[in-house]
MARTI-527528 format. One record per residue: x, z, y of N, C-alpha, C in turn. Coordinates in steps of 0.05 Angstrom, whole numbers, padded with zeros to 5 digits, always signed. Each point is the difference from the previous one (the first is absolute). Example, Ala and Ser with C-alpha at 12.3 -4.5 7.8 and 13.67 -1.06 7.14 Angstrom:
<sites>
+00264+00156-00114-00018+00000+00024+00018+00000+00024/-00007-00014+00021+00016+00001+00024-00015+00014+00022/
</sites>
This chain:
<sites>
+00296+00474-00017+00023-00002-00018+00024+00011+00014/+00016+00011-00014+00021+00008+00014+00024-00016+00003/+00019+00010+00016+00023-00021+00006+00022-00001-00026/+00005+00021-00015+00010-00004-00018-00018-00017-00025/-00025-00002-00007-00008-00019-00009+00006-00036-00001/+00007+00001+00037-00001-00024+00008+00034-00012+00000/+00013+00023+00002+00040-00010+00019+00010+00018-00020/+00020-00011+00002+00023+00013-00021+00001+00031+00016/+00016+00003+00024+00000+00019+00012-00008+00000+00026/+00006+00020+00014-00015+00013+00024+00015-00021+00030/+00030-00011-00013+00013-00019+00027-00005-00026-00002/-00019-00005-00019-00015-00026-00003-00019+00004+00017/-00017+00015+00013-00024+00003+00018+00005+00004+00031/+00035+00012+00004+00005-00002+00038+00008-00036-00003/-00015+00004+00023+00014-00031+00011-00018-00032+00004/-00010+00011-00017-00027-00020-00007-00012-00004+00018/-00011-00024+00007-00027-00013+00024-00022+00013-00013/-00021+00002+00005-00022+00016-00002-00020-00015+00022/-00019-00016-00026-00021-00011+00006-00026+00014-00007/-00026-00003+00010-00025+00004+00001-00016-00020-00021/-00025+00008-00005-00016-00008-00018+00001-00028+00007/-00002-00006+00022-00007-00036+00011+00027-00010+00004/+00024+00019-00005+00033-00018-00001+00003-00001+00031/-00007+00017+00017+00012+00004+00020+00024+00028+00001/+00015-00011+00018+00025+00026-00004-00006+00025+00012/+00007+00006-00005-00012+00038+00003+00032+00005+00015/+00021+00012-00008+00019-00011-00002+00022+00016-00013/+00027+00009-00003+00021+00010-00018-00004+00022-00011/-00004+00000-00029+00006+00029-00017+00023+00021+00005/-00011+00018+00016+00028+00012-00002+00009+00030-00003/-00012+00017-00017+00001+00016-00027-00030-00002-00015/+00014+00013-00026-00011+00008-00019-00004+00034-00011/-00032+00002+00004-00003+00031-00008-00001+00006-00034/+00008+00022-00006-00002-00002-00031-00021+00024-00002/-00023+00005-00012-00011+00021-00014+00007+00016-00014/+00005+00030+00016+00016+00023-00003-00002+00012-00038/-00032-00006-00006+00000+00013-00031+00004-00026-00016/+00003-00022+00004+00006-00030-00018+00032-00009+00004/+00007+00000+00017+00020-00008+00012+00003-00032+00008/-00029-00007+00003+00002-00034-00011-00005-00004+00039/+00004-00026+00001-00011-00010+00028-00021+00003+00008/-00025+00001+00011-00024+00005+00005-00007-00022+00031/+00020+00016+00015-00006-00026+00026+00023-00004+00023/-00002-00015+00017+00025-00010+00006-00007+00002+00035/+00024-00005+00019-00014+00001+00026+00016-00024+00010/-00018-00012+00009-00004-00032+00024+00004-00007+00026/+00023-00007+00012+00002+00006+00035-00019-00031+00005/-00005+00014+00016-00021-00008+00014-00012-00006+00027/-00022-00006+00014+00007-00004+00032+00014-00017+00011/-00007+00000+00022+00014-00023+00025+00032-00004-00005/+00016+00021-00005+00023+00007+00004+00008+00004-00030/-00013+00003-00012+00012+00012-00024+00011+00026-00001/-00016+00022+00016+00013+00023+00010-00027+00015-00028/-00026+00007-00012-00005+00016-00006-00001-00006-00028/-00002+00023-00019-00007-00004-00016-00016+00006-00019/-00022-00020-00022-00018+00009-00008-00002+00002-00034/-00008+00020+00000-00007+00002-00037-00017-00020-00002/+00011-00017-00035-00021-00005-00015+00009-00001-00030/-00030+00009-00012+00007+00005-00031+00003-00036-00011/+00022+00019-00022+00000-00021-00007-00012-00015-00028/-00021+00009-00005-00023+00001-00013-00008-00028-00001/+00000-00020-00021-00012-00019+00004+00012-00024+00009/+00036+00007+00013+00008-00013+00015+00022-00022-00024/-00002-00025+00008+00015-00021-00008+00035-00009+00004/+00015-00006-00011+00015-00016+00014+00011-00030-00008/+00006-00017+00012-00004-00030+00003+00031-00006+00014/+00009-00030+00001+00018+00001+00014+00001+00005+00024/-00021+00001+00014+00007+00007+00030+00000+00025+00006/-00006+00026-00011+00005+00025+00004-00020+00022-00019/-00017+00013+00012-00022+00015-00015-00024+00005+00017/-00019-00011-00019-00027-00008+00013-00023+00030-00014/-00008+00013+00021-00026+00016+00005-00022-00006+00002/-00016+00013-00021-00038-00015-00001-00008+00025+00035/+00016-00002+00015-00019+00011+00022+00006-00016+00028/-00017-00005+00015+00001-00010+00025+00028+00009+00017/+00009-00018+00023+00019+00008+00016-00011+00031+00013/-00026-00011+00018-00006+00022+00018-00001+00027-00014/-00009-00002-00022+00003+00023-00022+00017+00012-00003/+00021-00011-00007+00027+00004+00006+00008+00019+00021/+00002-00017+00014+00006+00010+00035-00019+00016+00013/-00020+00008-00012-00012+00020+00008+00001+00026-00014/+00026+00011-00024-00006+00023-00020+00013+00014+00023/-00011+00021-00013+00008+00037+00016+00031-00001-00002/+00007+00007+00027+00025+00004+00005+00021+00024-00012/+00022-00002-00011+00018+00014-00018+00020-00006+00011/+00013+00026-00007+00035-00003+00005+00005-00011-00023/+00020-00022+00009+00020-00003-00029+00016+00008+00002/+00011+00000-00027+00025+00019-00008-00003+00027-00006/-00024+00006-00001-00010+00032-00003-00016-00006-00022/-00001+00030-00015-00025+00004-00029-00022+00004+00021/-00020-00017-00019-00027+00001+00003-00008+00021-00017/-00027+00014+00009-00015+00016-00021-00018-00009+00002/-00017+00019-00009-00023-00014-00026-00023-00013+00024/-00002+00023+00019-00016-00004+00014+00002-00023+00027/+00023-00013-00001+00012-00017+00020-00005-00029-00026/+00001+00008-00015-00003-00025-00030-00027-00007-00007/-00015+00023+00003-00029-00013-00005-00009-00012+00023/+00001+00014+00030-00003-00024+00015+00010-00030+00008/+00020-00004-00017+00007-00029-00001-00015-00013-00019/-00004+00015-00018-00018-00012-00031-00030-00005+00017/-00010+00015+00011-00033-00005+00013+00000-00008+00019/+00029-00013+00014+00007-00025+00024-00009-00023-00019/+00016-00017-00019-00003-00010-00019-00028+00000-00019/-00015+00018+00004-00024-00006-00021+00011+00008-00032/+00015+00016-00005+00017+00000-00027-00007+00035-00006/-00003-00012-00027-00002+00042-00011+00034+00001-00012/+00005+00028+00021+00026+00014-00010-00001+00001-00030/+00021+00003-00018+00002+00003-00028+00000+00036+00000/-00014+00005-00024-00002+00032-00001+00022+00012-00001/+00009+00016+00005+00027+00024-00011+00000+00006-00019/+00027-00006-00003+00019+00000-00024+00015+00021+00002/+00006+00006-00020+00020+00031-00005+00028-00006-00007/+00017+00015+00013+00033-00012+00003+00016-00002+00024/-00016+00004+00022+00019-00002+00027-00024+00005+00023/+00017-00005+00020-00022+00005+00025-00017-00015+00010/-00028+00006+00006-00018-00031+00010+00016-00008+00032/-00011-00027+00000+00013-00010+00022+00022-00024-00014/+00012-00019+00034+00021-00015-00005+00016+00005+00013/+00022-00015-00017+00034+00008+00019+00012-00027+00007/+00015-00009+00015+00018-00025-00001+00012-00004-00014/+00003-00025-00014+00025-00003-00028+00023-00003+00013/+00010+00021-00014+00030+00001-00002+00024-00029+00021/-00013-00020-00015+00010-00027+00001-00003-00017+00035/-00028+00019+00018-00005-00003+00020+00029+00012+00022/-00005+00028-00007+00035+00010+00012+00021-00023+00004/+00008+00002-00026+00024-00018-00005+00006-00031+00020/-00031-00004-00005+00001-00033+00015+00006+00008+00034/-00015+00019+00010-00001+00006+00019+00024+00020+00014/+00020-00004-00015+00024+00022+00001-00007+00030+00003/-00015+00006-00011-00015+00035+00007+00011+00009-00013/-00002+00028-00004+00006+00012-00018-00023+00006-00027/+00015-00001-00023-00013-00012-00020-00010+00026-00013/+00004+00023+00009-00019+00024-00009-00023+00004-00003/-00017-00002-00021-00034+00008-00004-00008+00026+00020/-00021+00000+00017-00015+00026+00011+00002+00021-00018/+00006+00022+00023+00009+00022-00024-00030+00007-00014/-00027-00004+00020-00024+00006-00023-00004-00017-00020/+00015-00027+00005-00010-00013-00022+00022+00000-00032/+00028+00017+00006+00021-00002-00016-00005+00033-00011/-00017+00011+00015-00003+00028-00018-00029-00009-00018/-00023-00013+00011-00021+00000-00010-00002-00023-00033/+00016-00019+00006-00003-00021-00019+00016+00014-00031/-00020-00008-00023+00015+00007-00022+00018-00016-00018/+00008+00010-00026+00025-00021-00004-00014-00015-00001/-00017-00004-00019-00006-00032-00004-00005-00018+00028/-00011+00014+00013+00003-00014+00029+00025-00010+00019/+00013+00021-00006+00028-00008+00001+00012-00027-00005/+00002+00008-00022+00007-00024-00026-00011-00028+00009/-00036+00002+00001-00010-00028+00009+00015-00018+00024/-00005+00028+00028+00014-00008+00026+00036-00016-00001/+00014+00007-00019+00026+00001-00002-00001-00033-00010/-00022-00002-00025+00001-00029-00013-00013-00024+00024/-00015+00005+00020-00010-00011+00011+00010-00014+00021/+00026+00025+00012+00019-00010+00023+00023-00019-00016/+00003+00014-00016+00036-00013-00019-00007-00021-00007/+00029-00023+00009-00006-00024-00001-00010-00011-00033/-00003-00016-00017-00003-00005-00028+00030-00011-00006/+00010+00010-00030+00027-00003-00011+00007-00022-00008/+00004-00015+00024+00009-00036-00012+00012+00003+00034/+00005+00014+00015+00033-00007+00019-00019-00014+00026/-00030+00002+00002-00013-00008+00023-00005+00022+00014/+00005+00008+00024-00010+00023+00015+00009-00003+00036/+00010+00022+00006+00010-00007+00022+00018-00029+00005/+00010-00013-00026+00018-00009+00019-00022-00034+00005/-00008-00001-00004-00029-00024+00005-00007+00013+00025/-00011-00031+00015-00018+00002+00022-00019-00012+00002/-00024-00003+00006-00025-00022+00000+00005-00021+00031/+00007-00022-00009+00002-00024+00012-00028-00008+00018/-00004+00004+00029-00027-00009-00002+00004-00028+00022/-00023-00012+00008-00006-00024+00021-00027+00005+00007/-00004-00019+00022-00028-00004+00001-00009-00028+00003/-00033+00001-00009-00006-00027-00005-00027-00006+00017/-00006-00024-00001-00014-00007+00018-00026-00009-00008/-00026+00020+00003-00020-00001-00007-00019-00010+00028/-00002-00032-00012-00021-00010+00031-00031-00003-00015/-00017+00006+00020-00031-00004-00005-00009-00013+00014/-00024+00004+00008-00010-00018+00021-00021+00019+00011/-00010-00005+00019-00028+00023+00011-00024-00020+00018/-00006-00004+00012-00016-00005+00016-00015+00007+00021/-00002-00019+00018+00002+00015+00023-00025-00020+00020/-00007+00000+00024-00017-00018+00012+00024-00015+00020/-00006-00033-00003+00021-00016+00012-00017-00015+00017/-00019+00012+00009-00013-00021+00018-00041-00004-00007/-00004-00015+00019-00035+00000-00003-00011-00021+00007/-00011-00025-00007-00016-00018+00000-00030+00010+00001/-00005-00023+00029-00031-00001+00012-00007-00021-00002/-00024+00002-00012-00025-00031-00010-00013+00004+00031/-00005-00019+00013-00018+00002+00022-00016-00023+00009/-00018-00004+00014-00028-00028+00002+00011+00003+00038/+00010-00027+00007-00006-00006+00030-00016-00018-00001/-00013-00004+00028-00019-00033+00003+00024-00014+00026/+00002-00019-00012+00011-00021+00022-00024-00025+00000/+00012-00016+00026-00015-00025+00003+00013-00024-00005/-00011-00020-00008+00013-00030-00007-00019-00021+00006/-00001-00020+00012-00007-00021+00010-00006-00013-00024/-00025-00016-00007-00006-00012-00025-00021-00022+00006/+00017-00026-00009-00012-00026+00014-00013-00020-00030/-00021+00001-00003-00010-00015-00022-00020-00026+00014/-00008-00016-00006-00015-00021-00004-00025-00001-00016/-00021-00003+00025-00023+00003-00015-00016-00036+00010/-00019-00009-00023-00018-00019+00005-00018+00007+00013/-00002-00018+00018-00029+00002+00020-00023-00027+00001/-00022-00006+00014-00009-00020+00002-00015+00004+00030/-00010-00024+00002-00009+00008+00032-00015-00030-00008/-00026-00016+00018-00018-00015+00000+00009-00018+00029/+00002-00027-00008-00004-00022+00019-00012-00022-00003/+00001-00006+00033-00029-00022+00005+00011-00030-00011/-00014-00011-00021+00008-00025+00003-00031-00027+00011/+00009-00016+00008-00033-00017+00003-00001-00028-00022/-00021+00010-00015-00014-00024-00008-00015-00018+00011/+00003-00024-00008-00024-00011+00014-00008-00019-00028/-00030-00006+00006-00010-00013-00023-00020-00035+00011/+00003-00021-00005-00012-00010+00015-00029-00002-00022/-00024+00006+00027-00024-00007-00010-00006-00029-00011/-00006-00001-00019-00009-00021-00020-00035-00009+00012/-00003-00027+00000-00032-00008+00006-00015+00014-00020/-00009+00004+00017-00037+00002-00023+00002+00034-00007/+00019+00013+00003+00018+00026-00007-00026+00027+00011/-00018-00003-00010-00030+00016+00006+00001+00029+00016/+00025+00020-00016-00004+00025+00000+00013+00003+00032/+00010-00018+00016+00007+00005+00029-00025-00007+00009/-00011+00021+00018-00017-00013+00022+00009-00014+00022/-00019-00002+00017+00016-00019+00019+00005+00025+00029/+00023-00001+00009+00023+00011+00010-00010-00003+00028/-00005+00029+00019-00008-00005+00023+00031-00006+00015/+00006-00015+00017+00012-00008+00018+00005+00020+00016/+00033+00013+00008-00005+00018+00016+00024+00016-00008/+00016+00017+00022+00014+00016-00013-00005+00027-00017/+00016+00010-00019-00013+00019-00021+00038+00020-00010/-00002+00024-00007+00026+00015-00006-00016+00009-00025/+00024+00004-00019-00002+00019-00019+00027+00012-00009/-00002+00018-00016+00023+00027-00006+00007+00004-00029/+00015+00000-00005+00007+00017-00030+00024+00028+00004/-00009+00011-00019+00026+00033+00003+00015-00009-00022/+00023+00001+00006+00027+00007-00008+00003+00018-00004/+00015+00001-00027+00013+00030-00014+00028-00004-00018/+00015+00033+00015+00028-00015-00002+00010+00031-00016/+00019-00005-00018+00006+00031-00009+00026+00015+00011/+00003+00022+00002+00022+00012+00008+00017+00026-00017/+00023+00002+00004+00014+00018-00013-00007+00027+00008/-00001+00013-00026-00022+00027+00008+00030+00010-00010/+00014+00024+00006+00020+00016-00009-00014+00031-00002/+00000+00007-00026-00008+00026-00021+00025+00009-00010/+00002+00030+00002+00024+00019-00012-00015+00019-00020/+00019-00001-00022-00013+00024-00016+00023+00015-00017/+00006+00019-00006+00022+00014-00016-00008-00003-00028/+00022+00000-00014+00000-00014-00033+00028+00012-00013/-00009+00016-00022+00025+00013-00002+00020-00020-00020/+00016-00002+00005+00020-00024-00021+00026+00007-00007/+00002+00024-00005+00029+00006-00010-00004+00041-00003/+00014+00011-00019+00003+00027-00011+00030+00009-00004/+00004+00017+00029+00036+00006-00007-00003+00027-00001/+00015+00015-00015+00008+00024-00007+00025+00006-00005/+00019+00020+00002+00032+00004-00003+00002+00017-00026/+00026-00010-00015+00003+00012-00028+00025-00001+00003/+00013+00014-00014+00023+00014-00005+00016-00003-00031/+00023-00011+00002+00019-00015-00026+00031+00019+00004/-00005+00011-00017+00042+00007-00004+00003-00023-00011/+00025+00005+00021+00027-00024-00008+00024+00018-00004/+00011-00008-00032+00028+00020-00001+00025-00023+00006/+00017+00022+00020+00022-00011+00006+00034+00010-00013/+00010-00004+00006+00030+00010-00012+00018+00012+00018/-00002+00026+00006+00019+00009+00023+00022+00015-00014/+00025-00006+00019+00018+00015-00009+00004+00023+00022/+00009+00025-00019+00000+00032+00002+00031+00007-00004/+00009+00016+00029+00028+00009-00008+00005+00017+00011/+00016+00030-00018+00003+00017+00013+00035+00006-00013/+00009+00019+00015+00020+00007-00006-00003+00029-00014/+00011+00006-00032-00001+00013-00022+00033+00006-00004/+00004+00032-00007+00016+00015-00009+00007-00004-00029/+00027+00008-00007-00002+00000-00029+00030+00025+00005/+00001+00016-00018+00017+00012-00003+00028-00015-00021/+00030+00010+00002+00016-00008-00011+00022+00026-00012/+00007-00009-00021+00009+00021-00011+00035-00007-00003/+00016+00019+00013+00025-00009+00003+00018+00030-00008/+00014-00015-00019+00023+00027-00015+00025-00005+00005/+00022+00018-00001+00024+00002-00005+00004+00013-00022/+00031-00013-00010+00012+00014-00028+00028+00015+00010/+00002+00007-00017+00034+00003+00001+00017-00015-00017/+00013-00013+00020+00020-00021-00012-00021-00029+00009/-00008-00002+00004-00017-00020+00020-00006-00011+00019/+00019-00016+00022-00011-00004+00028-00009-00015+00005/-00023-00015-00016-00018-00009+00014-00027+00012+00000/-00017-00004+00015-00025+00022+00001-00030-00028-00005/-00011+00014-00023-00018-00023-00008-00023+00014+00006/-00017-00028+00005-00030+00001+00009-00015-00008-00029/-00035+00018-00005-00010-00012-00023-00017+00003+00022/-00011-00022-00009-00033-00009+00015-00018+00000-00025/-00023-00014+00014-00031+00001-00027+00008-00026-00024/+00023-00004+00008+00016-00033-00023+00002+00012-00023/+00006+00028-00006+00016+00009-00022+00026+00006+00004/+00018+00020-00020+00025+00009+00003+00023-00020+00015/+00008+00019+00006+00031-00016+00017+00014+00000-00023/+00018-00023-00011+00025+00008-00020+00028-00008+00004/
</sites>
């Protein structure tokens, strides 16, 4: 889709945060190319990198915008990996299709009316204090109607918004969480020794003596030679036998429970402020994200 589809005009698209398919920041829009035979927006370029020093095309085909800036159905690395271009210079056709087959995208066929290729909008100059003159190939090549388109595209819309507006921005604070390894638990089997004193029953055999006195007449004794005589009995006594045997009596294994906690997250965040003078006015007012100063 094109940018005039999406924005009033072409100074609606510098300035903007510029997010990725998954809402990570890519990062600042900062021109807009227009299509030399349409005159309409086509794609825009994104600083980018460590530094915010390069910059990269992307169409803007597809692309959204939301309150937080304008969101691209393509990856960061995608991004940050298209074929390198000068900006501020016309592209031709052949510098254009290789961005389109960076992208995975079929160029639109040629159209009749101006030159193939893109130029910087008009509106990019201006922001950038340049000079606001179209490439001479692209101000001889483009036709009126092309003209015409490019002219409606930069010029602000007739209700008194244009230059003198600025886009207010801040930043906000997007926390997640990730995960990470915090450590490692070991299940492990030692043998130690322990002293273990139980009580067991025993019995053991002792001598006691009877005596019976013989009764008269009492038949089944014979009669008893005179004389010394010994006899014996065995004794039997029991003793503590000690037996070991292993017996398994318990099953431990380690398992693992999230526990959510409540931490607090703090960083220090920018916000831009917007501060004017009048004439005939000395005081100098601040508008923040509250709404108008009055």
């Amino acid at each position: 889709m094109a940018a005039d589809d999406v924005f009033h005009h072409v100074g609606e698209l510098t300035g903007l945060t510029a997010y990725d398919a998954a809402g990570e920041k890519i990062g600042s829009v900062e021109q807009a190319y227009l299509d030399n035979e349409t005159g309409r927006a086509e794609w825009v370029t994104v600083k980018t990198g460590m530094f915010g020093m390069k910059e990269s095309f992307v169409p803007l085909s597809g692309a959204t915008r939301d309150a937080n800036g304008l969101q691209f159905p393509h990856a960061k690395e995608l991004v940050k990996d298209a074929p390198r271009m000068d900006a501020d210079e016309h592209l031709d056709v052949a510098q254009e299709q290789e961005l389109y087959d960076h992208y995975g995208l079929t160029r639109p066929a040629g159209r009749s009316g101006g030159t193939p290729g893109m130029s910087p909008a008009p509106g990019n100059a201006a922001r950038e204090g340049k000079d606001t003159t179209m490439p001479r190939d692209t101000a001889s090549g483009m036709g009126a109607q092309g003209r015409t388109d490019t002219a409606k595209a930069a010029t602000p819309p007739a209700t008194g918004r244009g230059d003198e507006e600025m886009v207010r921005s801040e930043e906000r604070l997007r926390v997640g969480t990730e995960e990470h390894e915090s450590g490692r638990a070991r299940l492990r089997k030692i043998v130690v020794t322990e002293n273990v004193t139980t009580t067991v029953p025993i019995t053991h055999e002792e001598v006691r003596i009877v005596r019976e006195p013989i009764k008269p007449g009492d038949k089944t004794i014979g009669r008893a030679p005179m004389g010394n005589a010994e006899t014996e009995m065995i004794l039997h006594a029991e003793e503590a036998v000690v037996r070991k045997e292993a017996v398994a009596v318990e099953r431990v294994r380690m398992e693992t429970e999230k526990v959510t906690e409540q931490k607090e997250v703090s960083a220090d965040v920018r916000k831009e402020q917007v501060e004017f003078d009048a004439p005939g006015q000395d005081d100098r007012r601040r508008g923040g994200g509250r709404g108008p100063s009055h």
